[in-house]
N, C-alpha and C positions, 0 to 999 in steps of 0.2 A: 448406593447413591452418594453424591461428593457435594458438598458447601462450593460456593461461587472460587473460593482461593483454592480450593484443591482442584478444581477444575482449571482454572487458573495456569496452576502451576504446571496440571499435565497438560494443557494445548500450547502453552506458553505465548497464550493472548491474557495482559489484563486484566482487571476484575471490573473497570469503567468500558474496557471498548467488548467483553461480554455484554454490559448492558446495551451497549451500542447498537451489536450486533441483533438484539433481541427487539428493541425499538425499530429497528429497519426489518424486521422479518426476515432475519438471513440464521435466524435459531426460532424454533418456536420458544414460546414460554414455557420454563421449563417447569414440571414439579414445586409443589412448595410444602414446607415440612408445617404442622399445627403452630408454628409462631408462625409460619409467612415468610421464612429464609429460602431461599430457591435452591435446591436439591438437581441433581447434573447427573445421567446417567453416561455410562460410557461410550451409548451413540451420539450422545451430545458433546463427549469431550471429544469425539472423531470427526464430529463435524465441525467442530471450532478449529480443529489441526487442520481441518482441509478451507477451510476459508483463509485461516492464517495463511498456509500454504501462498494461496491465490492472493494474498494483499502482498504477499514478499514477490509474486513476482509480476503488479503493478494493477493485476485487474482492479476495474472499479468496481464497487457494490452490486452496479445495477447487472455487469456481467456476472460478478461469482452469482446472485442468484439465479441466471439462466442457468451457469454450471451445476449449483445448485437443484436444479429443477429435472435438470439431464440426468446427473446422477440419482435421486433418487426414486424415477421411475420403475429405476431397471431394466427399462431399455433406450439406453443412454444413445441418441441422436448422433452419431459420430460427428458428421458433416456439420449439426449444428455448433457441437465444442469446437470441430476445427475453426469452424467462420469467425466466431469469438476470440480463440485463441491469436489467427491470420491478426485479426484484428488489433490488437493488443500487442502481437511483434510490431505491427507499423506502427503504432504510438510509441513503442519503447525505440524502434530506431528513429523516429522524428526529436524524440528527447535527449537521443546520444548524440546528433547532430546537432541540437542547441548546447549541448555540454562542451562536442569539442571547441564551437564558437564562443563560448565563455574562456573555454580555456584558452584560444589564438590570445583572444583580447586582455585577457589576465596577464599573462608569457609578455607580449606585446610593452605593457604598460609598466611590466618591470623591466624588461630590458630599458627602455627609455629612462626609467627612472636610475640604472646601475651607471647608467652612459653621464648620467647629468652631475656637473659639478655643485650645481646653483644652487641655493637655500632653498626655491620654492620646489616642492614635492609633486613630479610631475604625474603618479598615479593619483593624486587628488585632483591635481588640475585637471587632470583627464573626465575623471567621476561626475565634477563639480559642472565642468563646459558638454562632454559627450551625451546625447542620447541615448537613452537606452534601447539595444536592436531586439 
């Protein structure tokens, strides 16, 4: 059994968004040793890696715990992780489509500003008058 920082170290989530994860139900509570220190065994540190896993590649809470849910039946609903998954590419490319639009308008505001001879800083002007899209 591992202490909260050795677990820590091997999922390489935290020792605050462990508790995170245990507050939201996406770890049961784990073990606690006679002072009351939370004790991790090694399916707890493989489930912490597989949740990490799932937060680097943007799922939200509410999904990893479907995934969650899939995996540890045992009989893992394929159709249901694809739909999740489906899911989660179209948020991630609706997000990389507001990134390149961040970046037009970034690119945009400095060339104006390379071109400009005048004291006043036209990427401020821009910040200070433009809407944000």
């Amino acid at each position: 059994m591992l202490g909260i920082g050795e677990a820590a170290r091997r999922s390489g989530v935290n020792i605050e968004t462990i508790r995170y994860y245990e507050r939201r139900g996406l770890i049961a509570p784990p073990e606690r040793s006679d002072s009351g220190r939370r004790r991790f065994s090694g399916d707890d540190v493989a489930r912490l890696r597989f949740v990490r896993r799932c937060r680097d590649l943007g799922f939200p809470i509410e999904d990893i715990a479907v995934l969650l849910k899939a995996a540890g039946t045992g009989d893992c609903e394929c159709a249901q992780v694809q739909a999740v998954s489906e899911r989660q590419l179209v948020t991630m490319r609706e997000r990389i489509a507001e990134l390149r639009e961040m970046e037009a308008t970034l690119v945009s505001m400095l060339e104006s500003c390379r071109s400009n001879g005048a004291d006043a800083c036209p990427v401020m002007d821009r910040m200070l008058r433009d809407p944000v899209n």
